[in-house]
Each structure stands twice: as structure tokens, then as C-alpha cells.
N, C-alpha and C positions, 0 to 999 in steps of 0.2 A: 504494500500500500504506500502510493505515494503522496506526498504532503501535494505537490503541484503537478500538474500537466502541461507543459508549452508544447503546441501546436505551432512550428515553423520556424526555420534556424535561419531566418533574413537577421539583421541589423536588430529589427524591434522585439523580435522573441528572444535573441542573445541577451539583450540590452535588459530584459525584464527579468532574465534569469541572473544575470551578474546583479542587478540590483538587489533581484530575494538574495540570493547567497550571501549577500554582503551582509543584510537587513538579518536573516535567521539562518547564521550558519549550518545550523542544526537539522536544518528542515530536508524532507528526502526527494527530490528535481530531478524529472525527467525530461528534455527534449526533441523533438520530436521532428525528423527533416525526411520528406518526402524523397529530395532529390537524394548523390551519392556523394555529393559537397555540400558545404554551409555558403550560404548567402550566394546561391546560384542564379536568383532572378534581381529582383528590382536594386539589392544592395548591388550585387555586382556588376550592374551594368549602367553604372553615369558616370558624369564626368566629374564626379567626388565634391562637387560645392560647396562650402558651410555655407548655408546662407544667414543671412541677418534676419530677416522677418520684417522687410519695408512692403512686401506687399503684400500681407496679411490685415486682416480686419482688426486694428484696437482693441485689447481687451478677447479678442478667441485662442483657444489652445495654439496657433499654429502662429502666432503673434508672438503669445508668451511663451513658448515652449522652443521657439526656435533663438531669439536671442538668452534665456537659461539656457538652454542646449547646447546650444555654441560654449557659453563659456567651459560648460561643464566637460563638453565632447573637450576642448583644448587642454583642460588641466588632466585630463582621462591621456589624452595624446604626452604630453610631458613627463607623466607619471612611468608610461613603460614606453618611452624613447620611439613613439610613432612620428614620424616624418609628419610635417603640414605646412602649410605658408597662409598667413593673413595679408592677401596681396593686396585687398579691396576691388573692387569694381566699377565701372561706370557706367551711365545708363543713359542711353543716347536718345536725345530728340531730333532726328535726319529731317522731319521738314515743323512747319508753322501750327499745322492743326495738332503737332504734338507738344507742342510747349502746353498749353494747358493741362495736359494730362500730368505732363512731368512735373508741374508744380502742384496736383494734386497729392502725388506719389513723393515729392518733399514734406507735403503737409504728414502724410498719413507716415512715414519714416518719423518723423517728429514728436508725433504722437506717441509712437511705440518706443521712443524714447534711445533713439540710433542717432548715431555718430556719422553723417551726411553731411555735404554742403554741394553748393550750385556752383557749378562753374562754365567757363565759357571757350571757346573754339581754341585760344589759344592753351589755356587751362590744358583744355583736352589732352592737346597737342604735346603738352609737357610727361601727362601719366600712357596716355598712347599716340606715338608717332603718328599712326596711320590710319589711324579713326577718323571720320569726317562727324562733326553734329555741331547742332545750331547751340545746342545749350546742353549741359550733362550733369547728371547727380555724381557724385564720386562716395559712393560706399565703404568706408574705410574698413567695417570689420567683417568682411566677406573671403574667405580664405578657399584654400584648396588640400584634400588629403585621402587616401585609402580608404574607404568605404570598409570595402571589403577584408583588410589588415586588420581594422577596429575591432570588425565584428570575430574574425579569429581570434584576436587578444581577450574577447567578452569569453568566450564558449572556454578558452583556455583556463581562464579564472575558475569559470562556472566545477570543469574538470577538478582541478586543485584542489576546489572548495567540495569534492566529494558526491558535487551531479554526473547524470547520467544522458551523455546525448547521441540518440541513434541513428545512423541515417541509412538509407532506404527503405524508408517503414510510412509506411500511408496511412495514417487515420480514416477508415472507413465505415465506421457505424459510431457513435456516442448512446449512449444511455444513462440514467440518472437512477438514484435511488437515494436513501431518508440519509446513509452513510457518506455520501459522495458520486462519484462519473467513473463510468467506464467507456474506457477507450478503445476498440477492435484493429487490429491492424493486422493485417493478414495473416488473420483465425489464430493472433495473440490478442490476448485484451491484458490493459494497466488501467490499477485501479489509480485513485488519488479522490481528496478530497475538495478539489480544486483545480478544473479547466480555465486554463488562460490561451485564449485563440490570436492569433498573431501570423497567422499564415494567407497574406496578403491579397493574392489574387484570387483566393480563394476562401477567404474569408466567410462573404455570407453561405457559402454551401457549408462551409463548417458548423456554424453558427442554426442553419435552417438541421440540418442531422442531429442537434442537438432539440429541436422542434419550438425554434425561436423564429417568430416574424416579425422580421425587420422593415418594413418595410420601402427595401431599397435591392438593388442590384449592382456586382460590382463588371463594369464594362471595360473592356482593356483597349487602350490606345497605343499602335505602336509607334516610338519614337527609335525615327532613324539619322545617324549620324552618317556625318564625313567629318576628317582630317586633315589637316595642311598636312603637304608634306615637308618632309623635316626642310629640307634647304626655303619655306616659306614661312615657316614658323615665327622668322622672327619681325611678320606681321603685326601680330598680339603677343604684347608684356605679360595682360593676366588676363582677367576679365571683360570684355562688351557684350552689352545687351541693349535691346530693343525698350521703346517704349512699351509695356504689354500693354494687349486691349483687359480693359477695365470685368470684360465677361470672363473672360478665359485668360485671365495672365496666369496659365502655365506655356500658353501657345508664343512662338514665335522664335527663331533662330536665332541662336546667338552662338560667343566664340568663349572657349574655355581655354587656359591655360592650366591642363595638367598638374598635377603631382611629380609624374614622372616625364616631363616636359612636354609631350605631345599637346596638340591646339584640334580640340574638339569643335567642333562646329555643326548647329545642331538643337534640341528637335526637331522634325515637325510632329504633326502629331493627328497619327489615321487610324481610325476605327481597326480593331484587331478582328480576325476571323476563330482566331485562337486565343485562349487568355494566355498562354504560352507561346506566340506563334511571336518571331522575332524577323520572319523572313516575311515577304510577299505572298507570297505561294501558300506560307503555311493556314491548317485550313482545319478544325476539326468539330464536327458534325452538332454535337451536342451544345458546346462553346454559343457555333453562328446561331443555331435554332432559338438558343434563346436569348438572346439579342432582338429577331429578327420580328420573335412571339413575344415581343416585351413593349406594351402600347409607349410606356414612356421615350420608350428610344427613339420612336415616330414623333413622339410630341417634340422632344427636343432639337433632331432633323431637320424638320419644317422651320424652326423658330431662327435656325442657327446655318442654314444649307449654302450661304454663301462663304461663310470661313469653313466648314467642311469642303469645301468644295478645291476649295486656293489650297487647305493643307494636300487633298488628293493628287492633285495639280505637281506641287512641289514633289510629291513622292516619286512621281514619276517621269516628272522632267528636272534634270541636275540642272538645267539651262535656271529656269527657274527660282529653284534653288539658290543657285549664288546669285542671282538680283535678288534677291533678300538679305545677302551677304554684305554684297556692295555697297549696299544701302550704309552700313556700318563702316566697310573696308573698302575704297574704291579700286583696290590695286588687286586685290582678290579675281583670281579668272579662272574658267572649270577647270582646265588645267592642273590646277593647285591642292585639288583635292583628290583625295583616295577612301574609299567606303570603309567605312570602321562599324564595329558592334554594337547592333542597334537593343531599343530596350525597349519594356511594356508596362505602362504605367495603368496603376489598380485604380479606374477611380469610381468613385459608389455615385448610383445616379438612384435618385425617390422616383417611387409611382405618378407622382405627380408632373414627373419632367422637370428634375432638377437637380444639377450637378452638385452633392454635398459638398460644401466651399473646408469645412472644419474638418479637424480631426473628429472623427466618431468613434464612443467607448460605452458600450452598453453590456449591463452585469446582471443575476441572477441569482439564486441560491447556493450554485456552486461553480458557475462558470462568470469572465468577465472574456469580451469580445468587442475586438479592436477591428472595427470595418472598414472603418477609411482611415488608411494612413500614409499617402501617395508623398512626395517629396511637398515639404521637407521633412520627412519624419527619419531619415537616417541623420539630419543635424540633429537634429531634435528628440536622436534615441534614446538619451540617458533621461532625459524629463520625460518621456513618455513611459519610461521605467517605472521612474519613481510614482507618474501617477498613478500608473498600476497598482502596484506597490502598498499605495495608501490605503486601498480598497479594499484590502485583502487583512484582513487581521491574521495575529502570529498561531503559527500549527497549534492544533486544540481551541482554539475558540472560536466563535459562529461568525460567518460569512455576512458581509454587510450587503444590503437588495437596494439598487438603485439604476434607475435606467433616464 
């Protein structure tokens, strides 16, 4: 019998188990990772960002939890000698209808209580050579580091401290009783008194086997990159980004400067036909069906079918593509780029046609479940730990109920 259950060995389920262990050494932790590696989808595959949390809502988890996270993720980084750079970033306004925007995205950085200021073309010109904009935010606490490193350093700890994490094992039935949850995983079942779901793209099908309605779905976008190549790279110092649009500021291309030096460039971001599907082609049956049987997904299409349209657009045209680059980098030509490891972002859409903007964390008698936790929630892993964490009273006493 185990004191805990984590379901999903990304970033956020490590992150929750190095917290318990820290919090009740004592307690008996199992992990739980479908694939035959840790942090095989959403942690492993971006372009490692800390982000700040300027373009989060005042006052929501993904506000507060990204700039705490940040700091906490960096002294986590210090502690066992993880490589990072706080380069900062800039945020470019390329024509007139974007200055507005921009200074609405200083106001709301402000509010959240970030280290920002406004500068101008030659400003620019100083933090990146070869950036073109009318007017730029310079984000000074926006860094770059391993993802994926972090989350081995979590699972390592988790190990040391006496958990248990197994991979190739699929959670395939859940069940409850007055004791606690049992878990099935190919004709094994693990008890515990205490499911924590954390497995990302997959989250509400976890969460429904447990015979919870949520009422949401999570739909997978895939975002694909390209790369300078190295003799181009030294385009971009660290960071530029786009004005985002105000609906959807996860959309729009921008240029990363690595950890390990390479210059990501990149999303866009297209309806997946797989919640695992990383390529074009990929396609699997059950996935598109329900998507295709999900009325929200038609509501939100209709409402939204011209920025679906541009992102399709870009998918398939690299031409494309880099005029959105340009826009940023004028020296930028297709040329310049080479296709790198594209990735699938989880994001939870309501019945109603509507893209959950916040992190979502809904709990029960013995399980808590985490449904949307799309970027930033790998800056933001150790605060989403901890909030976990909270909820959970120490092994042997009753489970707190709130949704």
C-alpha cells in the first residue's frame, strides 16, 4: 500500500513527487510513466524558457506561479549545479497597430509585478543586432535551461528519498474504495491512499476512468519548429518574440536562444490528429474521433477559423513561415533554417467553446487532478508542487475535498 500515486513522469508529476519526499520523507511514492523514458513528451520537447509570467492574467495561478517558479526553479538549478542563463527577452512591436497592444502587455507585466521596461529601435538595436521593431518590452528575468535535466535531477531525488518510479506501465483502469484507489496497469494493480494525476495529454481520460466529469476536453496542438543553422545563429543573442494576439498569446513565432546554443524558431500551432502525433502524417483513430465528435471544437473553429487557418498555412508553407520571421529578423531567408523536433501542446478546451486560459487542479476524496497545465507549467513546476502538496494532508490523516 502506497501513501501516493503519480500518474506521469513529465516535469509536473517529478516536480510533485520531489516536493512530497521533501515534505514526508517517510511516506511510500510511487511513479508512474507510461513511456520507457521520463519527460518524453511536452517537458522534452521546447525550447527550455523560464518564463516571467507578463502575459498571464493578474492574480491567476499561471501569473503567480510562474514568476515563484522561476525563482524557485533557479535556486533548484544552483543547488545541484544545473546549467541556465537569465538572458531576458524582448518583445517586439514590427508595425503601428501593435504598439497598443504592447503597452497593454507593459501595463499587465507591471501589475504582476516584473522587472520590464520600454525601449526603442535603437535600444533594440543594442540587446539584438538584428531585430527590426518600432518599440520593444525588454524582459529582464526570462532565462533559458534543460527542461528535461531538471526533471531527471526531481525523479533522482524522488529515488534517494526511497520512491519508486516505473516506466513502461500504463494506468489502465482506476477504482476507489472507503481505504483509498487502485490502480491497474497491465493486470498489476497498486494500491495507495492517494491518486495525484499529472499525466498531461492525457489527463482528463485519467481523471474520467476515475469517473470524474470535468467538464472539458484536452485537445492537442502541434507545434513545429525550425533552426538557424549554426553559421546563422548568430542572428539572435537570446530571446525575440512577437506581439501575441491578446486570444491566443501562446500563438505566434518567435526565436529562442538555447541552453545549448542552438536558435529555435518557432511555434506554430495546428490542430493535432494524435495527442501524440509530432509529425504531419501522424494520425490515430480514437484521438481525431473525438475531437471531430466534440461540439465545442466546432464552436471554437467557427469563432477563431481565420488564425486556424494562417497557422495551417504556415505548416505547410516554410515560405511562409519565415515572413513571420522576418517580421522580427529581416536578414532571416529559408535558407537559414533546418527542421528540428516538433512538440504537442495539452490544452483543455470547456463544453462551452472555451480555451481554459489557467492552470486547472480539481481534487476529491482521494485523488487530486491536474488538467491543464500547458506551458508555463515546466517554469512553474516547483509551485505547482507545492500547490499540490498543500492539499494533501501528511500519510494517516483525511484527505481535504475541494474542486
Amino acid at each position: 500500500m502506497y501513501d501516493y500515486i503519480i500518474i506521469g513522469g513529465g516535469i509536473v508529476g517529478l516536480s510533485v513527487g520531489y516536493v512530497l519526499s521533501k515534505r514526508y520523507p517517510q511516506a511510500k511514492m510511487l511513479v508512474i510513466e507510461k513511456e520507457r523514458i521520463l519527460a518524453s513528451h511536452q517537458t522534452g520537447r521546447n525550447s527550455g524558457v523560464i518564463h516571467s509570467g507578463i502575459y498571464y492574467k493578474p492574480g491567476s495561478l499561471k501569473a503567480k506561479f510562474s514568476k515563484e517558479g522561476g525563482k524557485k526553479l533557479r535556486d533548484f538549478c544552483d543547488q545541484y549545479d544545473i546549467p541556465y542563463d537569465i538572458c531576458g527577452k524582448v518583445i517586439v512591436a514590427a508595425e503601428k497597430k501593435e504598439l497598443p497592444l504592447l503597452e497593454n502587455l507593459y501595463e499587465r507585466g507591471r501589475q504582476n509585478g516584473l522587472n520590464i521596461s520600454k525601449i526603442g529601435p535603437e535600444q533594440l538595436k543594442d540587446i539584438e543586432p538584428h531585430a527590426y521593431g518600432l518599440k520593444a518590452l525588454h524582459v529582464k528575468s526570462t532565462g533559458v535551461v534543460n527542461y528535461r535535466q531538471v526533471a531527471e535531477k526531481f525523479a533522482q531525488i524522488i529515488q534517494e528519498r526511497g520512491g519508486t518510479i516505473l516506466l513502461n506501465t500504463k494506468a489502465e483502469s482506476i477504482s476507489d474504495d472507503k481505504n483509498g484507489i487502485t490502480v491497474e496497469c497491465q493486470k498489476r494493480k497498486y494500491h495507495a491512499r492517494y491518486l495525484i494525476n499529472c499525466s498531461g495529454l492525457h489527463s482528463d481520460r485519467i481523471a474520467a476512468a476515475q469517473g470524474i466529469k470535468t467538464d472539458m476536453k484536452i485537445v492537442p496542438f502541434r507545434g513545429e519548429y525550425y533552426e538557424l543553422k549554426p553559421e546563422k545563429q548568430y542572428l539572435v543573442k537570446n530571446l525575440i518574440y512577437p506581439v501575441p494576439n491578446p486570444n491566443f498569446p501562446f500563438l505566434g513565432v518567435h526565436l529562442t536562444r538555447m541552453i545549448d546554443g542552438r536558435v529555435h524558431a518557432g511555434p506554430n500551432a495546428v490542430l493535432g490528429f494524435k495527442r501524440e502525433g509530432y509529425r504531419k502524417k501522424d494520425i490515430n483513430v480514437k484521438d481525431f474521433a473525438e475531437i471531430m465528435t466534440y461540439p465545442a471544437f466546432w464552436k471554437i473553429a467557427r469563432q477563431h477559423l481565420g488564425e486556424g487557418l494562417k497557422e495551417t498555412v504556415r505548416s505547410f508553407s516554410k515560405k511562409m513561415f519565415v515572413r513571420n520571421l522576418q517580421r522580427l529578423i529581416p536578414e532571416i531567408k529559408e535558407s537559414d533554417l533546418i527542421s528540428a523536433e516538433n512538440g504537442v501542446r495539452a490544452q483543455a478546451l470547456t463544453r462551452d467553446g472555451k480555451l481554459i486560459d489557467d492552470f486547472l487542479i480539481i481534487s476529491n476524496k482521494h485523488a487530486i487532478h491536474i488538467l491543464n497545465a500547458p506551458s508555463p507549467a515546466a517554469t512553474a513546476s516547483i509551485s505547482i508542487g507545492e500547490e499540490i502538496c498543500s492539499r494533501i494532508l501528511a500519510p494517516g490523516q483525511s484527505m481535504q475535498y475541494t474542486i
